[in-house]
N, C-alpha and C positions, 0 to 999 in steps of 0.2 A: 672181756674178750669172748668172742662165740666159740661152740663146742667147734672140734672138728667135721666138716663134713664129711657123711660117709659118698661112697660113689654116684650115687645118685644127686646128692646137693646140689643146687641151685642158686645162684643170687641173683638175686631183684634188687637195682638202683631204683627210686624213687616209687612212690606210694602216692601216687595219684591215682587215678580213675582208671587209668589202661594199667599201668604197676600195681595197685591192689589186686585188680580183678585177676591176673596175672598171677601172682603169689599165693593169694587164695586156691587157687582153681589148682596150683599145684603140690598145695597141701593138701587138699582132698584126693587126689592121684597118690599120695605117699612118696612124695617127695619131701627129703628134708628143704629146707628153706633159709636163706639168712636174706633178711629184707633191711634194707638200709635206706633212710631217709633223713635231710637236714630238720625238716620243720617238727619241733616238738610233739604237739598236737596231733600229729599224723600218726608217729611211731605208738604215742599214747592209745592210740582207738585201734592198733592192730597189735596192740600186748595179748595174747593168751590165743590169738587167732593164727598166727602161722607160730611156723617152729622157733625161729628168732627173728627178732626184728629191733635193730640199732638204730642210735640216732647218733648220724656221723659226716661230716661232709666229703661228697662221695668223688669229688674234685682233689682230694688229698692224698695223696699217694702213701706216705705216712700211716695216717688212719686209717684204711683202706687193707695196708700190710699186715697193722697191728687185730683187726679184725678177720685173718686171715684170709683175705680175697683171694691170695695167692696160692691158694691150695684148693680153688675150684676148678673144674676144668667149663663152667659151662654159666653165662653172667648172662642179666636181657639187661638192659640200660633202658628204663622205660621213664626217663624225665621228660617231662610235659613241653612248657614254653619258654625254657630257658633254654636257648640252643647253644651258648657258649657252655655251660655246665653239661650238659651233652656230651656235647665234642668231648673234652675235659676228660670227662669221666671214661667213656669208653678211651681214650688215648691211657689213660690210667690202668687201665683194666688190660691194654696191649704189653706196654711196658712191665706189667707185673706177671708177662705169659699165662694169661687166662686164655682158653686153648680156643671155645669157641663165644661169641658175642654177637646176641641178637642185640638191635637196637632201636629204639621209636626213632623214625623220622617226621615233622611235622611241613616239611616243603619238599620236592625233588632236588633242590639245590644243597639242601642241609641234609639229606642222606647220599649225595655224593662223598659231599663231606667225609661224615661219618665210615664212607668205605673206603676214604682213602686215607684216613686213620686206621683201618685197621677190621674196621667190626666186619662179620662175619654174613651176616645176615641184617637187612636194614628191612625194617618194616613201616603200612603208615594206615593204621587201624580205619578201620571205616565203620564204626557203627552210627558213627553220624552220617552217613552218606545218603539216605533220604533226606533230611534238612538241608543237608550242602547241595542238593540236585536242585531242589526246589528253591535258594538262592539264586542258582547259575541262571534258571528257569527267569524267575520275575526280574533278576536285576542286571547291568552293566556288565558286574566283573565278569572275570575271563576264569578266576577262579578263587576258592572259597574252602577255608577250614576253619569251623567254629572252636575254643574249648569251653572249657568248664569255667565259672566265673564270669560267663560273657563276654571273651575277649577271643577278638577273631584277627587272622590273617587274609586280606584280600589283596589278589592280583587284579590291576586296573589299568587301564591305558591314562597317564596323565592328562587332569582337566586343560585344555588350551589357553586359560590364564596365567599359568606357569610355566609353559613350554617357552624354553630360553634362557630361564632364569636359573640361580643355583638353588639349592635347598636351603641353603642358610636365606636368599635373600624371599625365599616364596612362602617362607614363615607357614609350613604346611600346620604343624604341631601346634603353633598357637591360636591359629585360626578356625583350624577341626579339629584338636584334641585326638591326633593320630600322628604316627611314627612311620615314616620313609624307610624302613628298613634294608631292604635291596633294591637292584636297580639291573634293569636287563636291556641291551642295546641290538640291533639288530643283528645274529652273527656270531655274537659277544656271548659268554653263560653270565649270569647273577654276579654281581660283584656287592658288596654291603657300600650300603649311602653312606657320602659324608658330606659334612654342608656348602663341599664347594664343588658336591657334585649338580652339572647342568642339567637340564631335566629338554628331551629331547622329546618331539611331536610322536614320534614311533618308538620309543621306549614306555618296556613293561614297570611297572615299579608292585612291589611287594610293602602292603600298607599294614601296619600292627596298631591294635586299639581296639577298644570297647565295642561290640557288633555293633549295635545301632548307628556309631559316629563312624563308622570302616564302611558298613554300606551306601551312610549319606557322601562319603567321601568317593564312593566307585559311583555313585549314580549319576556326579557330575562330570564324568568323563568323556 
C-alpha cells in the first residue's frame, strides 16, 4: 500500500505518454506522486522516477481504495485509448469523493462523457497538433487524432458503397482492417456502433485502427 499523501499529493491513472510526462513533470515541482498503471512493464520503467508508482487496475474500485485513492483530494485520469477504462476509472475516482479530477479526453464525444461522470476538468492534449493539421490538410477526413503505436481515430463521411447497409452486413473490419466505433446522424450526438447499425449517406462515423488503414479508409469517402 502507498504511503499517505501529504496535501499536496497527486494521483496519476495510467503511464502513457500524456500520464508519464504528467507525473514526471510533477515530481520535479515537489509534488508527492502515486502513479498507477495496469501494464507491468510500464510501472517497471517508472520505479525510482516518481515518488510511487503501483501496478493496479484502476477500473477497481476495491484496489483503488486499498491504495488509498480515497484520501487524495486531486486525481488526472490520463488513459490513453481505452475509453471504456477511462470512463471507468474516473466514475471510480467520483464515487470514492476525490474532490477534484482532470481527465484525458481523446474525441468531443468521450469527454462529454467523462463530465457527465463526474470529472472535473476534461482535457485533450495537442502536441500532436501539427501532424493532425497536416492530416486534415492532404486528406478526406473531417477529423484526426493520432496515438502512440500508430493507431489513430478518424472522423469520415461514409464511402457510398455502404450507405444503406448495416455494419454487420458492410463487413467494414474485414475488408479495411478498421473499427466503426461511433456513429453521428444529423441532429443526433455520437451514439457507439453496432452492427445492426445502418450506415446513412450524411452520417459522420468515427473509424479506430492502425493510421495508415484509417486514412486509406477516410480517403475513400
Amino acid at each position: 500500500m502507498a504511503d499517505r499523501p501529504q496535501d499536496n499529493g497527486i494521483l496519476v491513472l495510467g503511464l502513457g505518454r500524456f500520464g508519464g510526462a504528467i507525473a514526471e513533470t510533477l515530481v520535479k515541482l515537489g509534488h508527492e506522486v502515486l502513479a498507477v498503471d495496469i501494464d507491468h512493464k510500464i510501472v517497471q520503467s517508472y520505479a525510482g522516477r516518481l515518488t510511487h508508482v503501483v501496478e493496479a487496475d484502476t477500473t477497481d474500485e476495491e484496489a483503488l481504495r486499498q491504495l488509498g485513492a480515497d484520501e487524495f483530494d486531486c486525481a488526472v485520469v490520463a488513459i490513453g485509448t481505452d475509453i471504456e477504462a477511462s470512463i471507468l476509472t474516473t466514475s471510480v475516482l467520483v464515487d470514492l469523493g476525490v474532490e477534484t479530477i482532470w481527465a484525458k479526453a481523446i474525441t468531443g464525444a468521450h469527454g462529454r462523457i467523462l463530465e457527465r461522470v463526474g470529472a472535473t476538468r476534461v482535457v485533450r492534449p495537442e502536441h500532436e497538433m501539427g501532424e493532425r493539421v497536416a492530416h486534415l490538410v492532404v486528406d478526406r477526413a473531417l477529423n484526426y487524432i493520432e496515438f502512440e503505436d500508430g493507431f489513430a481515430l478518424v472522423e469520415t463521411k461514409p464511402p457510398r458503397q455502404y450507405v444503406g447497409m448495416t455494419l454487420g452486413e458492410a463487413g467494414i473490419r474485414k475488408a479495411h482492417g478498421v473499427t466503426v466505433v461511433c456513429i453521428k446522424r444529423r441532429g443526433e450526438d455520437f451514439t457507439y456502433a453496432t452492427a445492426d447499425t445502418v450506415i446513412g449517406a450524411d452520417d459522420l462515423l468515427i473509424v479506430a485502427g492502425k493510421t495508415q488503414l484509417a486514412e486509406r479508409f477516410a480517403a475513400r469517402a
